[in-house]
C-alpha positions in Angstrom: 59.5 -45.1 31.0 60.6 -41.8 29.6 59.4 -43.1 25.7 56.2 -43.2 27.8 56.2 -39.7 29.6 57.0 -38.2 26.0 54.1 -40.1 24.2 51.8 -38.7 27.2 52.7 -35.4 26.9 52.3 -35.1 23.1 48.9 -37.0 23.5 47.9 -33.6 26.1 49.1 -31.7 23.1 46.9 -32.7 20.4 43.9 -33.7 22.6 44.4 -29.5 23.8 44.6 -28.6 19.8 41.7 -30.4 19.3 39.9 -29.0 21.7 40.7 -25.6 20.7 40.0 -26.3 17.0 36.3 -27.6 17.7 35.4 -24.6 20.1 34.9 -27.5 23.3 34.4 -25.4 26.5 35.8 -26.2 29.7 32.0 -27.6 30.8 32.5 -29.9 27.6 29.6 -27.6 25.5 30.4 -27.4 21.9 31.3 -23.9 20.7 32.0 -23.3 16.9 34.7 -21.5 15.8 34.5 -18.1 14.5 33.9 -18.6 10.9 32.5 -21.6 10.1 29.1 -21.4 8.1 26.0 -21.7 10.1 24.7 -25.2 9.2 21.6 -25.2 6.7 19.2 -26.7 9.7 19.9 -23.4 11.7 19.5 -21.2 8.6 16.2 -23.0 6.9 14.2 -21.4 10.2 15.8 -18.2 10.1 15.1 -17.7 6.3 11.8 -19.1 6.6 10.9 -16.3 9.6 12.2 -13.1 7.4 10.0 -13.9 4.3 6.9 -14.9 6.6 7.0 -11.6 8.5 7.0 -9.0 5.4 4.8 -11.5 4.0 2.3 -11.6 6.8 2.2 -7.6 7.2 1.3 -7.2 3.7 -1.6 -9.5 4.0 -2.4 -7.8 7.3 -2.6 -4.3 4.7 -4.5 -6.0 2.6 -7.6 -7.6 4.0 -7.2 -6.1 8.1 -5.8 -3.0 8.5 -4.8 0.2 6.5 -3.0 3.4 7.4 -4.2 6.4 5.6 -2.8 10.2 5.9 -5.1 12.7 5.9 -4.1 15.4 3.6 -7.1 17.9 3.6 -9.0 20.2 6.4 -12.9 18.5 4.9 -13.1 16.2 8.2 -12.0 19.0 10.9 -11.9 19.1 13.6 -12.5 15.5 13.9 -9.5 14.3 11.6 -7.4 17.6 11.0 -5.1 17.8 8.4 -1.4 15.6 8.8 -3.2 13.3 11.0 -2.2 9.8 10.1 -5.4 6.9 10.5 -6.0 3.5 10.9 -8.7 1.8 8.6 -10.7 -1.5 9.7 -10.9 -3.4 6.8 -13.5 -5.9 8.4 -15.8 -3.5 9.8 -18.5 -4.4 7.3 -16.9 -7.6 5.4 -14.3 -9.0 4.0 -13.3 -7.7 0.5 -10.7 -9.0 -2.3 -8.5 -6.0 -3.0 -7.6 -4.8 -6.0 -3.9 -5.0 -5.4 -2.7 -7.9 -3.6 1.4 -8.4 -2.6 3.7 -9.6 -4.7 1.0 -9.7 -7.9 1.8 -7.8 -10.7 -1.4 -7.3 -12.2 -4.6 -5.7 -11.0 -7.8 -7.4 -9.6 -11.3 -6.0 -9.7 -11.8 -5.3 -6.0 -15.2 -6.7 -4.8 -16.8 -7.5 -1.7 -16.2 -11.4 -0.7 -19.0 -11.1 2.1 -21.0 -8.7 4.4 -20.8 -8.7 8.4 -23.2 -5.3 8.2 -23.6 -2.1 6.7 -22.3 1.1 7.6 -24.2 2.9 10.1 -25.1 6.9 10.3 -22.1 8.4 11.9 -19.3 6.2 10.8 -16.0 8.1 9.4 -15.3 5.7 6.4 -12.4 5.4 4.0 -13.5 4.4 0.2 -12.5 4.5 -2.8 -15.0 6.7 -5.5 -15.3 5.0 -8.7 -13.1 2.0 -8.4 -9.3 2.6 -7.9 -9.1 6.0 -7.5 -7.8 8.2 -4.7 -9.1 7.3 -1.4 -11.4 9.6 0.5 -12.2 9.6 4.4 -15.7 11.4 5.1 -18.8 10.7 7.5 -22.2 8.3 6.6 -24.4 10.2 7.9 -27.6 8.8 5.5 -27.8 4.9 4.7 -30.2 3.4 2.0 -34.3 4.3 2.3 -32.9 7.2 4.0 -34.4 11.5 2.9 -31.4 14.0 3.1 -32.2 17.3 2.6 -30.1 20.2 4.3 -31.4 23.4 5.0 -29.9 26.5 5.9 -26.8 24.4 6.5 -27.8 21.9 8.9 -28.3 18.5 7.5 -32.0 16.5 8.3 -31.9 12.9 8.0 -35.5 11.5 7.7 -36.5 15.1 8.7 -34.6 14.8 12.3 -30.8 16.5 12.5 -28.4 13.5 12.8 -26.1 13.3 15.9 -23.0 13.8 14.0 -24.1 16.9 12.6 -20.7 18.2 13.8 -20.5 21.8 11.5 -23.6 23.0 10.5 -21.9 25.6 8.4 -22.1 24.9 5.0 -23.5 25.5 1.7 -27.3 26.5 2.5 -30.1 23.9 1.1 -29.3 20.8 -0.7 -32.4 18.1 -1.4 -34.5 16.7 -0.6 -33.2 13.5 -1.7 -33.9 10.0 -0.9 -30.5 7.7 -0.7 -31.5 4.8 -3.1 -30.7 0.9 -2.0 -30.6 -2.5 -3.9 -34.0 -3.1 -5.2 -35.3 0.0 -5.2 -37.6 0.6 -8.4 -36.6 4.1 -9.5 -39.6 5.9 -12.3 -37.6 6.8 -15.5 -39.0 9.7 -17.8 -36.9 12.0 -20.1 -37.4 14.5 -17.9 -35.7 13.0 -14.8 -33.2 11.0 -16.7 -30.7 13.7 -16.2 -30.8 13.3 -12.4 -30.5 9.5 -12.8 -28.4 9.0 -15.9 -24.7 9.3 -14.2 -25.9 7.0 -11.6 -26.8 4.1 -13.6 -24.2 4.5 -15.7 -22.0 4.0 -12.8 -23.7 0.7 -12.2 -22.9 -0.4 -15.3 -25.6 0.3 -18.0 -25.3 2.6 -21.3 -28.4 5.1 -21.0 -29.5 7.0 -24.2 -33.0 8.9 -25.5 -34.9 7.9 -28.7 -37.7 9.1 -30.1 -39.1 10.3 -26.2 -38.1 7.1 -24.6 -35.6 6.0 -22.1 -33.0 3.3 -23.4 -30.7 1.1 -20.8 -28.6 -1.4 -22.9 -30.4 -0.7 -25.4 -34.0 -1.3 -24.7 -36.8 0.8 -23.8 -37.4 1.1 -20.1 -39.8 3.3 -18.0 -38.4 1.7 -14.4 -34.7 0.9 -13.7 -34.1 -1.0 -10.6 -31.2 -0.5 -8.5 -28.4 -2.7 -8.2 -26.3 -1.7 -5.3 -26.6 -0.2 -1.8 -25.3 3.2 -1.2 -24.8 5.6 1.7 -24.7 10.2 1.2 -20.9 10.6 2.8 -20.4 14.4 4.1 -17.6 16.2 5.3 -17.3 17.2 9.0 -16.3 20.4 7.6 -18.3 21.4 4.8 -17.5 24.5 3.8 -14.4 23.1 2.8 -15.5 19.5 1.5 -16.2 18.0 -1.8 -18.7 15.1 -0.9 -22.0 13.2 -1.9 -23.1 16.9 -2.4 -21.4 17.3 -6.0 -20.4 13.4 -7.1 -23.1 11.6 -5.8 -24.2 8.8 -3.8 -20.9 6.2 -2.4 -21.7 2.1 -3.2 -21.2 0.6 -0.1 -19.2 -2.1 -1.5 -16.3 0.4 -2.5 -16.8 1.6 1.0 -12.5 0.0 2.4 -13.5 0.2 6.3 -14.2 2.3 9.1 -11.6 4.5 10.2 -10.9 4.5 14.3 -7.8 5.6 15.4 -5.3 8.8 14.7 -2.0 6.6 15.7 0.4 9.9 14.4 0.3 13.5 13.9 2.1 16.0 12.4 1.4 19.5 12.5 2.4 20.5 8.4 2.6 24.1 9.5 4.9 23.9 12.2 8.6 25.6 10.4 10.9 22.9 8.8 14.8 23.9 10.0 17.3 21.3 9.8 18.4 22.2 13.4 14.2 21.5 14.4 14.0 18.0 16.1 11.1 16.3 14.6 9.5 15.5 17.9 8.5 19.3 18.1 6.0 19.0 15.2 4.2 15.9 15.9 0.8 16.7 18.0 1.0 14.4 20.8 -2.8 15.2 22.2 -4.3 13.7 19.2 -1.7 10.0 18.9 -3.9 7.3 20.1 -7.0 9.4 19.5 -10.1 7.0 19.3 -12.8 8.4 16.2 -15.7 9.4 17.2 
């Protein structure tokens, strides 16, 4: 009887260690002990869902949407300057970026597919000339369209467009007509100089001999246009460097259409280390819609 009670007892004792060792609650749930190794079915999800989400916002940057800062007054007082922008990547297509994540090396960035083309009054974000810095400024002439600005304000087709938002500006520019693909454009050695930068930007060596007009190489008196374009200006023209001085914009380096100011940071306010940051950020223009 008492070899019995003793064999009990020490039988409570080890089934209690036991317990205690394996982390069994009093409702008989299994806790683990603090320690032990998270088994590789618990981690396998876990890894998998912090290499999908930096993943997935880098291909969100890539093909969706863009944030851009806006470090110049050209677009006031739409955008002003420290305003931070959303771009819409599929506003007009779907395009292969130059850069995509994790790839070392560079791509030539072209336009997969169209959805439409930009239309007079859109604030765009491109890229001049390939891979260069990225601009934001206003469409306001499309291909087929006549620009011609006089006395600053800007005459689309001869009738002021409604995004003329400054009319202050340099005083006449133009006429000019915005060329699109398939246009047939007259070539001469006298207008060769107001063509020659433009299709050599598509692409073709231009050179003079003997009074004629040479693309690749052979003698042309037409040149037909490859690409559609669009005359970009800035809101603020006085202080903007546009299709004014560098030309038409293709429309397939054109990244998106931007619509939304989702920050803002006044870059005059005073920077003091005792200045909390909230009192520099203007909160009337976060969430701003573009018009």
């Amino acid at each position: 009887m008492i070899f019995g009670i003793q064999f009990f007892r020490r039988e409570v004792r080890r089934t209690g260690a036991a317990r205690k060792g394996s982390g069994i609650a009093a409702d008989g749930r299994t806790r683990r002990p603090m320690g032990e190794e998270v088994p590789p079915v618990v981690q396998l999800p876990l890894l998998c869902l912090l290499v999908l989400i930096p993943l997935l916002a880098l291909l969100v940057r890539a093909f969706v949407i863009e944030a851009y800062w806006i470090p110049s007054p050209s677009m006031e007082p739409e955008l002003r300057r420290g305003d931070f922008v959303l771009v819409n990547k599929l506003s007009y297509g779907v395009s292969i970026p130059s850069r995509l994540p994790l790839m070392p090396f560079q791509l030539p960035g072209i336009k997969a597919f169209s959805f439409r083309h930009p239309s007079r009054g859109d604030v765009v974000a491109f890229r001049f000339r390939g891979d260069g810095p990225t601009y934001v400024k206003r469409c306001v002439a499309v291909g087929g369209d006549a620009v011609r600005i006089v006395r600053g304000d800007v005459m689309i087709n001869g009738v002021p467009p409604r995004a003329n938002k400054d009319p202050a500006g340099p005083a006449d520019f133009g006429p000019i007509r915005v060329p699109r693909k398939g246009d047939v454009i007259l070539l001469s050695t006298g207008d060769l100089p107001r063509w020659r930068t433009f299709i050599e930007r598509e692409g073709h060596s231009v050179n003079v001999e003997e009074g004629s007009v040479l693309i690749d190489g052979r003698r042309r008196s037409t040149y037909t246009v490859g690409r559609d374009y669009c005359f970009v200006l800035g809101d603020n023209r006085l202080k903007s460097s546009d299709s004014r001085s560098w030309g038409f914009v293709p429309e397939d380096e054109i990244i998106g259409r931007v619509f939304l100011i989702y920050w803002s940071i006044d870059p005059a306010s005073p920077r003091r280390a005792s200045l909390p940051i909230p009192a520099s950020v203007r909160w009337q223009r976060v969430g701003r819609g573009i018009r």
